[in-house]
C-alpha positions in Angstrom: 48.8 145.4 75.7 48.3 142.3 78.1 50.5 142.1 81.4 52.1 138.9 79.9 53.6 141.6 77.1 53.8 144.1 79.3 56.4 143.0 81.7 58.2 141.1 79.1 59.5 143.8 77.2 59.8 145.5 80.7 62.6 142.0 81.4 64.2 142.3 78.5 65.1 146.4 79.2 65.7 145.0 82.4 68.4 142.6 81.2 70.3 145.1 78.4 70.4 147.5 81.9 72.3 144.9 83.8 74.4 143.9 80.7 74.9 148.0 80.7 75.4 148.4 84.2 78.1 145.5 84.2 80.6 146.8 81.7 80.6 150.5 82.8 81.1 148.9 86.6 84.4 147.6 85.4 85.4 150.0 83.4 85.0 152.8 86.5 86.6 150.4 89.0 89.6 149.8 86.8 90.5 152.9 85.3 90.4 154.8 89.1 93.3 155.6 90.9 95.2 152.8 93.3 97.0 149.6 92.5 95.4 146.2 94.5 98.9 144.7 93.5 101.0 147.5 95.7 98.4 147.1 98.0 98.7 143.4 98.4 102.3 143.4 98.4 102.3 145.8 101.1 99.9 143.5 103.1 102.5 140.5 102.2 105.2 142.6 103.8 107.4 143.5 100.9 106.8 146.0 98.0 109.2 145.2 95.1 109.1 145.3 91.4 108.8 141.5 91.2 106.9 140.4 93.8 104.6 143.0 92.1 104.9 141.7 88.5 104.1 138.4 90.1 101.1 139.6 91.9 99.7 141.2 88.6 100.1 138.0 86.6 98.8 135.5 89.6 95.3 137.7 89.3 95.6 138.8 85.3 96.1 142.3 86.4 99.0 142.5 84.1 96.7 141.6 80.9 94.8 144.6 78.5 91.9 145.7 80.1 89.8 144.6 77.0 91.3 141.1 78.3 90.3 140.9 81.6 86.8 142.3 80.6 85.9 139.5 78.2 87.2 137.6 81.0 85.2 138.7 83.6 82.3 138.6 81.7 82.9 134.5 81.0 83.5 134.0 84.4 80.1 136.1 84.7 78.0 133.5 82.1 79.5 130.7 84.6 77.8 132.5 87.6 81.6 132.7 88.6 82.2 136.3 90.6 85.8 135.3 90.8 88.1 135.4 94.5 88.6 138.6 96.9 92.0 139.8 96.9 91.9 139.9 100.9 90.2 137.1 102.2 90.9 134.9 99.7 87.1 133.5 99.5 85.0 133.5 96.6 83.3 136.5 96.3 79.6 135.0 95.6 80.1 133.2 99.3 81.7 136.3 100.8 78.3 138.4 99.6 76.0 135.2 100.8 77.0 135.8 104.2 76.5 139.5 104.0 73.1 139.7 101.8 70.7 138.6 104.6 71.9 141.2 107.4 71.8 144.2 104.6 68.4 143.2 103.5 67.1 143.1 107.4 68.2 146.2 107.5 67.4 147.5 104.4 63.7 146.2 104.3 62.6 146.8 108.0 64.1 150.7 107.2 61.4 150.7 103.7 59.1 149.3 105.7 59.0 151.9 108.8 59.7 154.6 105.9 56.4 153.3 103.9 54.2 153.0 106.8 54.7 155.8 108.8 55.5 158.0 105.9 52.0 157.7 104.0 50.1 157.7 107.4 51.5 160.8 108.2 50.8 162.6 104.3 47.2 160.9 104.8 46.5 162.5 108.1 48.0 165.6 107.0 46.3 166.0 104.0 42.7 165.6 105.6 43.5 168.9 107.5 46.9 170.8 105.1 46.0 173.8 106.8 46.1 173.2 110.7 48.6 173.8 112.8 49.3 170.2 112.9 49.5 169.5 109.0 52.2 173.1 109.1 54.2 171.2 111.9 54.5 168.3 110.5 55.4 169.7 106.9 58.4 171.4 108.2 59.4 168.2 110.3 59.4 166.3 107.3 61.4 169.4 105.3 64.3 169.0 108.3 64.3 165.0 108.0 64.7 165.2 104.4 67.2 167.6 104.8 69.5 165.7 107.4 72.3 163.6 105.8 72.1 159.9 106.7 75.4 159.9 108.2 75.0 163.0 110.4 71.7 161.3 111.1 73.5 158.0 112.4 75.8 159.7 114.5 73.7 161.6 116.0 71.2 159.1 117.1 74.5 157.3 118.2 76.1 159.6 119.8 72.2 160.8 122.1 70.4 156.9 122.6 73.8 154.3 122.6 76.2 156.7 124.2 74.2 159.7 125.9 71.5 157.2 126.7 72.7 153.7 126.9 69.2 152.2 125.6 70.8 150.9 122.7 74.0 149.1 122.0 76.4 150.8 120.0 77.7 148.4 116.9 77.3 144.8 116.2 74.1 142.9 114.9 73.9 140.5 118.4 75.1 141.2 121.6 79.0 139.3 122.3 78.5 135.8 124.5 74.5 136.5 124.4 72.8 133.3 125.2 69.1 132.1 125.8 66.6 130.6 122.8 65.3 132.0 119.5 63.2 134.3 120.8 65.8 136.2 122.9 68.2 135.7 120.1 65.6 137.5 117.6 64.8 140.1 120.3 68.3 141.0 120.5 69.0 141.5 117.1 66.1 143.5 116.6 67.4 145.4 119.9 70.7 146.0 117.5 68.2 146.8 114.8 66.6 150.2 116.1 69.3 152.6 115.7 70.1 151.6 111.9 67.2 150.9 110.9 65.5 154.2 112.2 68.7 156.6 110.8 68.0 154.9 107.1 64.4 155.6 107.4 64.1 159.2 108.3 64.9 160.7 105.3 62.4 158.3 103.3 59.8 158.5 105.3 59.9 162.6 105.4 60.0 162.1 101.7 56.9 159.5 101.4 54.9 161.7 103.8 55.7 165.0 101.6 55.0 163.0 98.1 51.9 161.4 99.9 50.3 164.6 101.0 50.6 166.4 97.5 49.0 163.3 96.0 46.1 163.2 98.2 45.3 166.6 98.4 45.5 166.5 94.5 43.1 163.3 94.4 40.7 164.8 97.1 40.1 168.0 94.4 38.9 166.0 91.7 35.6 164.9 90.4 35.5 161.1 91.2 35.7 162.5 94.7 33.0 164.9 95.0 31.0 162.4 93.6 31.7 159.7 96.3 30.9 162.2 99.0 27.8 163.0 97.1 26.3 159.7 97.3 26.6 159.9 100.8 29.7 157.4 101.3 31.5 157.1 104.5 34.6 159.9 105.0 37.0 157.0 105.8 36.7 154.7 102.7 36.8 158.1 100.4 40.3 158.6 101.5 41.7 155.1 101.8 40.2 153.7 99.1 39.1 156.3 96.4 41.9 158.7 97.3 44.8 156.9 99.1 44.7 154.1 95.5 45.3 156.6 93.0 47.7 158.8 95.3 49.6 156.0 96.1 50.7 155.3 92.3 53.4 158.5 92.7 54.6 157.2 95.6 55.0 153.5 94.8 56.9 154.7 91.4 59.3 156.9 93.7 59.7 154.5 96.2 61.0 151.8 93.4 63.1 154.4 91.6 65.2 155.0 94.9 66.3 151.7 95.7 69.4 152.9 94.5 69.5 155.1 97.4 68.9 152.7 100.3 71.7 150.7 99.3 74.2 153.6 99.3 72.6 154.5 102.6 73.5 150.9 104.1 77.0 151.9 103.7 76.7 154.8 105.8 74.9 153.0 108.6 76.6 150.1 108.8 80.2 151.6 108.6 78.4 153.8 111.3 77.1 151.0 113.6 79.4 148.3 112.3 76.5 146.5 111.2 78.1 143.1 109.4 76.3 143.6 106.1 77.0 144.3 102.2 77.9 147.7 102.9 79.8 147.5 105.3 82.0 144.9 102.8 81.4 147.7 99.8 83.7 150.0 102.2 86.0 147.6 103.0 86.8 146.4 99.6 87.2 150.3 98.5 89.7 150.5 100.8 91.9 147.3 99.7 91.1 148.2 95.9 89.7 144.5 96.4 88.2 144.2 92.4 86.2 141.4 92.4 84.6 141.7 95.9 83.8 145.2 94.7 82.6 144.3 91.5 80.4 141.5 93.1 78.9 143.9 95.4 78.0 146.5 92.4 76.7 143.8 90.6 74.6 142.6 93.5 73.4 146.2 94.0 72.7 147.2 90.4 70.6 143.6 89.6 68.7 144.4 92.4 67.9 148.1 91.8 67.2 147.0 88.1 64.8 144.3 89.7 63.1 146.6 92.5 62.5 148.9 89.3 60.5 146.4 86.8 58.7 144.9 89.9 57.8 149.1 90.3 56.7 149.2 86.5 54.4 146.0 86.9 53.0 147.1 90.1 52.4 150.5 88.9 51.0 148.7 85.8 48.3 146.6 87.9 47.9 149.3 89.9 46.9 151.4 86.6 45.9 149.3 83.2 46.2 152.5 81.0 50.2 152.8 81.8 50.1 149.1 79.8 48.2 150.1 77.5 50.5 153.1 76.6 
């Protein structure tokens, strides 16, 4: 099969799994416990039956919920995300504001994860057995074990609180002033904290995953034989063995997407970082629909996206997957 083929039937999965991912969204939101109407009557200062009828009509709360589905999903084919309950904005603005300072955060935590993760499963696998390779394995076994929000706290609580070297919430400093660079060095000053409580667990997991893989790739034949023909130690691990254990690790790194954005919430309700998740856990609280479904929607196109960008990476990286 060509790549051409290959990643088109990979879109058009990708597109029944948004499709998918849309309807059961709205189903789960609307069929949990809480009422945004009681919710923004009590916010309006009065609670009554017809200020909540009212309420419920003004926002088609009041219609089947096969109605507002088919209307949701028009709105949808209009690239309309509808109004938030609370601020009263559309929702596709509200998340515009947000996406940037999630994705900082979100990419610069993958990044340190990726990095730092397989250098260390490289370094340990050219030597599993020292005392080193041991140390590091059960280092890796207690980052992985660590909850992102104890995690968050913790390095809270001991470098912004214990240790004032950090600031404690916020993306830039209150009243800061000076040029772009200081600006940038600031928020990446704000940056640290959140970005290195998302990445622990990740990159105890890449440098686990990346360790297996290598020592698995350094056993086999291809190996043996590059050492044979006398070539140099370093490019038989980074480019015989690190290529083909890498494929593992790129295919789990896709797959957990998912994961990074649920941590975001964590570590930004944390360190009050302005970003998506932050406005996820907000709009739980209000039983604020739309925003919520906006977010979900945000979060599920771009898991579904990280994924097929995985498969055709993980497709050049190995022809015979497209072949299958």
């Amino acid at each position: 099969m060509g790549l051409g083929s290959f990643v088109g039937r990979r879109a058009l999965g990708a597109c029944l799994l948004v499709l998918g991912a849309i309807v059961l969204n709205f189903l789960l939101i609307h069929l949990a416990p809480g009422d945004p109407a009681l919710m923004l009557a009590g916010e309006a200062g009065g609670t009554s039956e017809e200020a909540l009828r009212k309420i419920r009509a003004d926002f088609g709360l009041d219609q089947p919920l096969a109605v507002q589905l088919l209307v949701y999903m028009g709105r949808l084919a209009r690239a309309d995300l509808g109004f938030s309950y609370f601020y009263n904005r559309p929702v596709l603005a509200l998340i515009a504001d947000r996406v940037p300072q999630t994705l900082l955060l979100a990419l610069t935590a993958l990044t340190v994860a990726w990095v730092v993760g397989v250098g260390f499963g490289v370094l340990v696998a050219r030597k599993p057995a020292s005392l080193g390779g041991n140390a590091l394995a059960v280092v890796s076994l207690l980052g992985y074990a660590m909850p992102v929000f104890w995690t968050a706290i913790m390095l809270l609580l001991l470098f912004a609180v214990k240790l004032p070297w950090f600031p404690t919430h916020g993306m830039v400093t209150v009243g800061g002033t000076g040029g772009t660079l200081a600006q940038a060095l600031d928020v990446g000053h704000h940056l640290v904290l959140p970005a290195v409580s998302l990445s622990i667990i990740f990159v105890a997991l890449y440098s686990r995953l990346t360790r297996a893989s290598m020592l698995e790739a350094l056993a086999s034949d291809f190996i043996r034989t590059a050492r044979s023909k006398g070539v140099p130690e370093s490019r038989v691990l980074l480019k015989h063995a690190l290529r083909n254990a890498l494929l593992p690790v790129v295919t789990v790194a896709g797959i957990q997407l998912g994961q990074v954005l649920a941590g975001t919430i964590l570590v930004e309700t944390v360190f009050s970082w302005p970003g998506m998740g932050r406005l996820a856990y907000e709009s739980i609280l209000r039983r604020d629909y739309p925003l919520l479904l906006g977010i979900l929607l945000f979060s599920s196109v771009a898991v579904v996206v990280f994924n097929l960008v995985t498969d055709v990476f993980y497709g050049v990286l190995d022809p015979r997957i497209r072949h299958r």
